[in-house]
C-alpha positions in Angstrom: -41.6 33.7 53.4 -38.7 31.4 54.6 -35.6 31.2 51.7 -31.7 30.0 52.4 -30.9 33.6 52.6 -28.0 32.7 55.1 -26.7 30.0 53.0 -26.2 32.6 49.9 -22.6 33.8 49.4 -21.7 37.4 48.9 -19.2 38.4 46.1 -17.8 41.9 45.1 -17.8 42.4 41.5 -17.0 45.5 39.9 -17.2 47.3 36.1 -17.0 51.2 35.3 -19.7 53.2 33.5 -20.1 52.6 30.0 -20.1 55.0 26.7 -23.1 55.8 25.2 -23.2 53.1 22.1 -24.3 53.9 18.8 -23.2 52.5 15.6 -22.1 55.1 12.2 -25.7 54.3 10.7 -29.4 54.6 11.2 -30.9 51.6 12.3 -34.6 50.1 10.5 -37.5 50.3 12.8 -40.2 47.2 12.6 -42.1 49.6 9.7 -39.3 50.5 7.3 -38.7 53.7 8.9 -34.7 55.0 9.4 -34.0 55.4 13.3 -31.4 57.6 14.9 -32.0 58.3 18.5 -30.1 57.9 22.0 -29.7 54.3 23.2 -27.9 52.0 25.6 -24.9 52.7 27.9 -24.2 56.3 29.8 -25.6 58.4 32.8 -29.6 59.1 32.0 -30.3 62.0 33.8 -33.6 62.5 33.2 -35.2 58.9 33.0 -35.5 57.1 35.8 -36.6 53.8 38.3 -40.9 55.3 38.2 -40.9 57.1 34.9 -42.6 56.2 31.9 -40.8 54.3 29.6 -42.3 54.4 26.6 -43.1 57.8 25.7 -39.0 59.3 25.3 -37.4 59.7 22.4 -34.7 57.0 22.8 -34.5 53.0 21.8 -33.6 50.1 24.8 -32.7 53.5 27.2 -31.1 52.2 30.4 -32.8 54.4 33.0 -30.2 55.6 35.7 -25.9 54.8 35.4 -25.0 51.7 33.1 -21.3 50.0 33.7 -19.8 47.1 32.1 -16.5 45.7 32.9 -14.0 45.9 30.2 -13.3 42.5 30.2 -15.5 40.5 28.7 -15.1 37.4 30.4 -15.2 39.0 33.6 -18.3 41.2 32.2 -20.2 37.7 32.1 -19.5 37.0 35.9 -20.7 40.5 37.1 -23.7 39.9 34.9 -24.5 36.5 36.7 -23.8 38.0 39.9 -25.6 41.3 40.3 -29.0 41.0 41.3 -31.6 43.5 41.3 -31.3 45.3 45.2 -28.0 45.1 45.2 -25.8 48.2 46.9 -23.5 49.3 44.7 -20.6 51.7 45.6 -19.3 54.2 44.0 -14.6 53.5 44.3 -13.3 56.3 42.2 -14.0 59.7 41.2 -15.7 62.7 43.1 -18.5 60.9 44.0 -16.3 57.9 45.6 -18.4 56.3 48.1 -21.6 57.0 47.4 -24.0 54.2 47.1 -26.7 53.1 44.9 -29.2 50.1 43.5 -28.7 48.1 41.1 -32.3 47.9 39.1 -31.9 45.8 36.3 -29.5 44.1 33.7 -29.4 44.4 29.9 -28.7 41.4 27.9 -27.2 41.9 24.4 -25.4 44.8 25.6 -24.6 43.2 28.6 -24.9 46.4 31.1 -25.8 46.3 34.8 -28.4 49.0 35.2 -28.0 51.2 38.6 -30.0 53.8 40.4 -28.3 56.9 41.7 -30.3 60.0 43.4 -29.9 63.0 41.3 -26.9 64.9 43.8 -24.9 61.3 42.9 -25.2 61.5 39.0 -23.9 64.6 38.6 -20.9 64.1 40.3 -20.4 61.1 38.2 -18.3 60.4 34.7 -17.3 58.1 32.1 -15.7 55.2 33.3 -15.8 56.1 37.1 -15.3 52.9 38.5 -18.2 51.0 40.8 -18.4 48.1 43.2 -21.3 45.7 43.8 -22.2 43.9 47.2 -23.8 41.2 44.7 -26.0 38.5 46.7 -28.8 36.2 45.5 -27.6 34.0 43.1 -29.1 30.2 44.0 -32.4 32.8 46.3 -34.7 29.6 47.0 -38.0 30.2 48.8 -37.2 27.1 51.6 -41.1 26.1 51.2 -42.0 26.5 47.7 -39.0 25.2 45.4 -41.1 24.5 43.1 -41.0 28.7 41.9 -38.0 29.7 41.1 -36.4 32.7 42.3 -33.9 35.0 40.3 -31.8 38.1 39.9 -33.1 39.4 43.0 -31.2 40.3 46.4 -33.0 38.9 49.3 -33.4 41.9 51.0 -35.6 43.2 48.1 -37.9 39.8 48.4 -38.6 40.4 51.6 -39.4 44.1 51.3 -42.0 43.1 48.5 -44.0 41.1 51.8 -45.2 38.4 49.7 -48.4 36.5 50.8 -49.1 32.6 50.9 -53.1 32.0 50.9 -55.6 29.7 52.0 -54.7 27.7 49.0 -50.8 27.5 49.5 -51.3 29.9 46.6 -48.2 32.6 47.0 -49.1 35.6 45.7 -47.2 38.6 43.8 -48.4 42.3 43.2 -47.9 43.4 39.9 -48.7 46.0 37.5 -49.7 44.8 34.6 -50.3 41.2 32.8 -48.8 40.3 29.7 -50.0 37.5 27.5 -46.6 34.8 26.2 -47.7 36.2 22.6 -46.4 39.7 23.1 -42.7 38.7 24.1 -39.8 38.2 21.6 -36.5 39.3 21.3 -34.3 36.9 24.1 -36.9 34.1 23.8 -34.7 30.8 24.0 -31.8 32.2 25.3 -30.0 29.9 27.5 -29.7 31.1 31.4 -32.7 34.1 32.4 -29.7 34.8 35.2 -27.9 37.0 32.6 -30.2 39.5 30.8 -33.8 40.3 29.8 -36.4 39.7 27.4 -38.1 42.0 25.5 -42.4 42.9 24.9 -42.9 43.3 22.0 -45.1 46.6 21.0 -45.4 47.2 17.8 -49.4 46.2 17.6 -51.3 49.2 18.6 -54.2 47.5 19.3 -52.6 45.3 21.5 -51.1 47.9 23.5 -54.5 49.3 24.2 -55.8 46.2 25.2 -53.1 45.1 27.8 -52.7 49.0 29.4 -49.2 49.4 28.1 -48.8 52.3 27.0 -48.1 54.3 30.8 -45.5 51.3 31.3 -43.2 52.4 33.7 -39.4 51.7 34.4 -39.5 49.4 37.4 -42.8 48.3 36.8 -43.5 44.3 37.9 -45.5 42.3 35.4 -46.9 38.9 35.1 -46.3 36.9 31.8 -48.9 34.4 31.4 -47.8 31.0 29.6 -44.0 31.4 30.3 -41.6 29.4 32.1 -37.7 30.9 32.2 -35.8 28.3 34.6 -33.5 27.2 31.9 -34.1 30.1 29.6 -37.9 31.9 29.0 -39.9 29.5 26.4 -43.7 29.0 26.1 -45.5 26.4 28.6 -49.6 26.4 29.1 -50.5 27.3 32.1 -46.8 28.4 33.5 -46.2 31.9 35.0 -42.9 34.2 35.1 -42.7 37.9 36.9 -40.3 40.3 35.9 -39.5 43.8 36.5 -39.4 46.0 33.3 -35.7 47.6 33.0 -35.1 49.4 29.8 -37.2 51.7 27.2 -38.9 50.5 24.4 -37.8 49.9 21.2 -38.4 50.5 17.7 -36.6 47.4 16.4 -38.5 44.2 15.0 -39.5 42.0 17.9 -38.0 44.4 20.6 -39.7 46.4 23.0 -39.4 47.2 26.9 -36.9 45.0 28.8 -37.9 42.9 31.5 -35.9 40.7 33.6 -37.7 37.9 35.5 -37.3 37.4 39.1 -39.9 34.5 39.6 -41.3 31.8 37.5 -43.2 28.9 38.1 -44.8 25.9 36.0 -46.6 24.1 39.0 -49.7 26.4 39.6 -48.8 27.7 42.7 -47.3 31.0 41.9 -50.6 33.7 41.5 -50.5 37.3 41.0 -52.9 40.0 42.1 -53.1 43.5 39.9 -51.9 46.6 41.7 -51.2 49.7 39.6 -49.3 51.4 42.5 -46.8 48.7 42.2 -43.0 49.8 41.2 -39.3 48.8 42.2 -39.2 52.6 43.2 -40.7 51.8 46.1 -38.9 48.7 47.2 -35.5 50.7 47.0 
C-alpha cells in the first residue's frame, strides 16, 4: 500500500539503559493482595518479542533492553520519535555497534523497549548508551487517510503485506480481538504517539472468553469500539490495532501494554484472525 514514506524525515535520538525500578514498598494488587515482584526498566534475559506474557512472575515486564534518556525533556522527544522497527545501535560499551529493534514503548515509565539476540544482551550493561535511526512519525497510507497510522517505521508496514479488498476494505492480521470494555489504565491520555494502554485482566471469565490467557509479547490485536487519533477513547463502531509490549499486571485497571499502530473511525479498516501472527516475525 502507497504511504509518504519518502516525505518522512529521519532523526537520531539516543537514551542509555535504564535501572530496574522498584519503589521501598509492596505495591496492592486489584484484590487486596501485597505485590513484590520484578518490574519495568533493565536487560530481561529471559522474556522476550514471541514469549508469553502473562504467565511470569513479574508486573508491566519490558521484554528485551529498556533505555530512557536522562533528561527528561529530551526523554519526551525520543519517546515521540521511536517507532516500532526502528534500528537501534548500540554507541558505547563492549557491545558498541551492534544493532537491534525497537519493539515497543512504555508510557508512565516512559521507556523505549528494544530487541537484542541473546549473544548482544550479554555483552550489555547499565547505562550503555544506544542510538535510534527513528523514522515514521506523520506514516500516512497515501490512499486511505482516513486510518491513521502510528509508532511504526515504514519498513515494518510494508513487511506486514497489508491487503485492500473488493470492498476498499484494508485488512490487518491479528491475533486476538479485544472488546473497548477490557481496556483501562492510559484511556484519555492525550497523544497515542507516546506510550501504551493497558487490557485490563483481572476478570477470569473474561479472559477465557477472549483467548487471553497464551497472550504473547509482540502479539497484534484488534480493539473493537476504540478510536486513539487524539488519544484512545470509546467510539461505536471505530477500530484501533496495536501490538502488545509489556507483561501483565497485577495493579487495578492495568494489564498487558499495547501500543496502537492503526486506528480508524470510518469503517474501512477490517481485521482478519491469525494466531500465527507476531512482531517476531516482522523483525
Amino acid at each position: 500500500m502507497e504511504t509518504n514514506r519518502n516525505k518522512l524525515v529521519s532523526l537520531a535520538s539516543s537514551g542509555s539503559i535504564a535501572h530496574p525500578s522498584l519503589g521501598k514498598s509492596y505495591w496492592t494488587s486489584f484484590d487486596g493482595q501485597a505485590i513484590n515482584v520484578p518490574s519495568v526498566g533493565s536487560i530481561v534475559y529471559d522474556f522476550k518479542i514471541g514469549d508469553n506474557c502473562i504467565d511470569l512472575v513479574g508486573d508491566h515486564v519490558e521484554p528485551g533492553v529498556s533505555i530512557k534518556n536522562n533528561d527528561s525533556s529530551l526523554n519526551m522527544s525520543l519517546n515521540h520519535l521511536a517507532c516500532i522497527g526502528n534500528i537501534a545501535t548500540i554507541t558505547s560499551g563492549n557491545a558498541k555497534g551492534k544493532t537491534g529493534v525497537v519493539t515497543g514503548k512504555h508510557g508512565g515509565v516512559d521507556h523505549i523497549i528494544i530487541h537484542f539476540e541473546d549473544e548482544i544482551l550479554d555483552q550489555l550493561v547499565i547505562g550503555d548508551h544506544i542510538q535510534i535511526r527513528t523514522v515514521g512519525l506523520g506514516l500516512a497510507f497515501t490512499h486511505f487517510p482516513q486510518i491513521k497510522l502510528f509508532n511504526m517505521d515504514p519498513n515494518l508496514l510494508e513487511r506486514l503485506k497489508i491487503n485492500v479488498d473488493h470492498n476498499q476494505k484494508v485488512k490487518v492480521k491479528v491475533t486476538k480481538v479485544l472488546p473497548a470494555h477490557l481496556l483501562g489504565a492510559g484511556l484519555g491520555s492525550a497523544n497515542i504517539q507516546i506510550g501504551d494502554y493497558d487490557i485490563m485482566m483481572h476478570d477470569e471469565s473474561e479472559n477465557i472468553k477472549y483467548e487471553l490467557n497464551d497472550l504473547r509479547f509482540g502479539d497484534f490485536v484488534a480493539i473493537e469500539d476504540h478510536y486513539a487519533a487524539f488519544g484512545p477513547h470509546y467510539k461505536k463502531g471505530a477500530l484501533s490495532i496495536g501490538i502488545i509490549v509489556h507483561s501483565n499486571s497485577q495493579s487495578a485497571g492495568h494489564g498487558p501494554g499495547v501500543v496502537i499502530i492503526m486506528s480508524d473511525q470510518s469503517h474501512t479498516l477490517e481485521y482478519q484472525l491469525d494466531q500465527t501472527i507476531n512482531l517476531i516475525n516482522y523483525i
